[in-house]
Wavefront OBJ file of the C-alpha trace (Angstrom):
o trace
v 3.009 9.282 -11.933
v 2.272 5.867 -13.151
v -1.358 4.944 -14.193
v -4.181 2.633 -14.847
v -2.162 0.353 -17.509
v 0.818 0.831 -17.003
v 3.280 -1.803 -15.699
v 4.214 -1.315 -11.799
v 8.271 -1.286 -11.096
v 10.311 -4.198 -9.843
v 11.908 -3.351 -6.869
v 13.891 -5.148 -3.623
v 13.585 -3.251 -0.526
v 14.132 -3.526 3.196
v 11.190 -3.555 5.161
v 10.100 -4.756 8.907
v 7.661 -7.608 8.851
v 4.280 -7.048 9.670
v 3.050 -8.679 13.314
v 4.649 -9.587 16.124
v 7.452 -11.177 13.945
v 8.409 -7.140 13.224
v 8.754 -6.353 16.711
v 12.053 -8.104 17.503
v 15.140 -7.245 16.312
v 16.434 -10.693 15.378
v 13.372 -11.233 13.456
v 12.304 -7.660 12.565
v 13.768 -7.760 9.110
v 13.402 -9.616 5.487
v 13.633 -8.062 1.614
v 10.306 -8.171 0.097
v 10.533 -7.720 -3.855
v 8.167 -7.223 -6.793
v 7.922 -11.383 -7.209
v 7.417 -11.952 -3.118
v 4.084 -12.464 -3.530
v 3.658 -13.479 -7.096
v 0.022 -14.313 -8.815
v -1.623 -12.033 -6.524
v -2.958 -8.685 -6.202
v -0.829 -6.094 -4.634
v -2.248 -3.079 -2.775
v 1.502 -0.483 -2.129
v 0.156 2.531 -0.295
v 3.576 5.446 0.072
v 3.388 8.077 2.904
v 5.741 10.488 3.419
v 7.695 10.185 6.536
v 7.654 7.942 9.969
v 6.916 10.074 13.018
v 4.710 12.249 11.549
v 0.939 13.106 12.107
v -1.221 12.062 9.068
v 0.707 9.021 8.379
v 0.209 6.414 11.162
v -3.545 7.127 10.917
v -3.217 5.317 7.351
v -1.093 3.284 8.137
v -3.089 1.868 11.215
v -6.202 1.836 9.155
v -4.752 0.252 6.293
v -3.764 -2.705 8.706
v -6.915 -2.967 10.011
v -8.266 -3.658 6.539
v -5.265 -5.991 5.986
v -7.724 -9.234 6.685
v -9.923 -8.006 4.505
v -7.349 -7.654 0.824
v -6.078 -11.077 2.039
v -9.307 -11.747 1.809
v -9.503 -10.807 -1.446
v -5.994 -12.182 -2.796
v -4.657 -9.204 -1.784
v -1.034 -8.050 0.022
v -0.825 -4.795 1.526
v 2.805 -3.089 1.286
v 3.368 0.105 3.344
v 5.961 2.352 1.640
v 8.402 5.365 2.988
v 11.486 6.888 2.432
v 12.809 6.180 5.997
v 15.209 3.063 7.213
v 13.767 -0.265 8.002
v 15.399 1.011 11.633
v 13.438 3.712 11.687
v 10.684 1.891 10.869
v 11.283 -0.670 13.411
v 11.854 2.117 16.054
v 8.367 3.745 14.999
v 6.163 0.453 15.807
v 7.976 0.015 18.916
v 7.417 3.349 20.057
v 3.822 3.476 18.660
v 1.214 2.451 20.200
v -1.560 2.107 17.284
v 1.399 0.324 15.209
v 3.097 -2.576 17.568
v 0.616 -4.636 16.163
v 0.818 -3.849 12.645
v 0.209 -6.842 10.358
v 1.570 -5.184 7.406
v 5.074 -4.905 6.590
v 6.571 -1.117 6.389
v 9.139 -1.656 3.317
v 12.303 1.136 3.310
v 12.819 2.882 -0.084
v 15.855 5.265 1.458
v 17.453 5.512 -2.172
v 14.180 6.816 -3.021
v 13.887 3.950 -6.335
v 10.277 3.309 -5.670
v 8.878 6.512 -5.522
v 10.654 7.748 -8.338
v 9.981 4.856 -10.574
v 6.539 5.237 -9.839
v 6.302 8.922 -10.294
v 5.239 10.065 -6.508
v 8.596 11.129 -5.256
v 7.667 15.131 -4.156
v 9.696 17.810 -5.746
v 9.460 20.224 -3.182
v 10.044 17.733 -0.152
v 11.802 15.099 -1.235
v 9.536 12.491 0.280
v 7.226 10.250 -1.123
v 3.851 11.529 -1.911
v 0.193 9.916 -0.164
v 0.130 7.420 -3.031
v -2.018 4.286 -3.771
v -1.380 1.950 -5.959
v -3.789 -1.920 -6.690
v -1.347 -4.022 -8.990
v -3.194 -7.143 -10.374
v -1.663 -10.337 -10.393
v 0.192 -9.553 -14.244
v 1.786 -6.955 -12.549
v -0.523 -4.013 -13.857
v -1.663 -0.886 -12.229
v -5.280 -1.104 -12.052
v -6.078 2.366 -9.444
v -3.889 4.980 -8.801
v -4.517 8.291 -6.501
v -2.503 10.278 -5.025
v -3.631 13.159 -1.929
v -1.776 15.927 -0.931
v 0.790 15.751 1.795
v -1.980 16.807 4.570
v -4.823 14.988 3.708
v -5.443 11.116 5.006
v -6.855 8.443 2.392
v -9.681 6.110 3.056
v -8.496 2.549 2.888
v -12.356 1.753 3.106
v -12.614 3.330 -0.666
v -9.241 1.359 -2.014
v -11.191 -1.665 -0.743
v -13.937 -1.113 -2.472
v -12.588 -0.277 -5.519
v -10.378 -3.589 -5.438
v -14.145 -5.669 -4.788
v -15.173 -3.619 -8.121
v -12.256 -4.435 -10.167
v -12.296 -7.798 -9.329
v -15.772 -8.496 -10.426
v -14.340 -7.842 -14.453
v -17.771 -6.503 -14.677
v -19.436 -2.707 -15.438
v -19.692 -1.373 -11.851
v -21.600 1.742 -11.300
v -20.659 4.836 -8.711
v -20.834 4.013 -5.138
v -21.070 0.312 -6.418
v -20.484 -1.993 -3.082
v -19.663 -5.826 -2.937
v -22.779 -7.714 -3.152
v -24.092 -5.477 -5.572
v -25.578 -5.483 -8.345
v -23.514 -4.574 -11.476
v -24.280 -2.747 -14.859
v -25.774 -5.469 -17.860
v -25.419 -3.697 -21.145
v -28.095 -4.351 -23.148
v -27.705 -6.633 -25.832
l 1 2 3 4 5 6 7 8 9 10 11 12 13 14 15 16 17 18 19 20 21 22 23 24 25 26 27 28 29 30 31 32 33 34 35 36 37 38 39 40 41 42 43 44 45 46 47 48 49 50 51 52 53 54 55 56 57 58 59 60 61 62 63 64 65 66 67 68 69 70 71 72 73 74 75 76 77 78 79 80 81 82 83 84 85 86 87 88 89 90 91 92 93 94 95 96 97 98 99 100 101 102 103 104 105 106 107 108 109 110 111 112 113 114 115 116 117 118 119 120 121 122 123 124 125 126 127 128 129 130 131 132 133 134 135 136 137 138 139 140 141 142 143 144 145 146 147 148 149 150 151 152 153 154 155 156 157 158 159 160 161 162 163 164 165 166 167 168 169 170 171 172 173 174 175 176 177 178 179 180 181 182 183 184
């Protein structure tokens, strides 16, 4: 799996816009790529499969958060191994995810999650990965959770507040706060 320093892929996948935009078939659709949103920070969160359990629970709290990276400089990309269809079909037939402002981006050859190490063995899908890319296209936080257990965007979100202060930030450290002065 890829790591703090090293270099996230390029890619050019499918995906179904976030907002209402993603929510009509005529307009559902675009390619987002690794330069769509150059000079800022990238948050690309996997999960393994649409129509599943853990998943739109993430998903749906990721985009509830997704005001919040913007705030920051942030874009959030939602990523799965299922069809920019299926992903269209899951936010229409989803309650929690018809208003989704983040796009849900379609890596069916399974490029992404390879090239970034999360692809499972065992299943096949892509693994409950997160990812913060800074602006120079470098992987600054990486986790991964095991196929049944949820993340907390909360935590991503603080950790993107912390690594955007280029200062010594101690546990639990929260925006506002104050950081670590070395002694001189």
């Amino acid at each position: 799996m890829l790591t703090v320093g090293d270099t996230f892929p390029a890619f050019a996948l499918k995906a179904v816009k976030g907002g209402p935009a993603g929510l009509k078939l005529d307009t559902a659709f675009t390619e987002i790529t690794s330069t769509s949103d150059e000079g800022k920070w990238k948050l690309v969160f996997f999960w393994p499969k649409d129509f599943t359990f853990v998943c739109p629970t993430e998903i749906v709290a990721f985009g509830k958060m997704a005001g919040d990276f913007a705030d920051r400089d942030t874009v959030v990309y939602g990523v799965s191994i299922d069809s920019e269809f299926v992903h269209l079909n899951w936010r229409l037939h989803h309650q929690d995810l018809r208003t989704l402002p983040i796009p849900m981006l379609a890596d069916i050859k399974r490029e992404l999650a390879a090239a970034t190490g999360v692809l499972d063995k065992n299943e096949g899908v892509a693994l409950r990965a997160t990812f913060l890319v800074d602006p120079n296209n470098v992987v600054r936080y990486a986790a991964v959770n095991d196929l049944s257990v949820g993340r907390n965007p909360a935590e991503v979100l603080r950790v993107l507040d912390a690594l955007q202060t280029d200062e010594l930030c101690p546990c639990n450290w929260k925006k506002g706060e104050e950081v670590l002065r070395p002694a001189a």
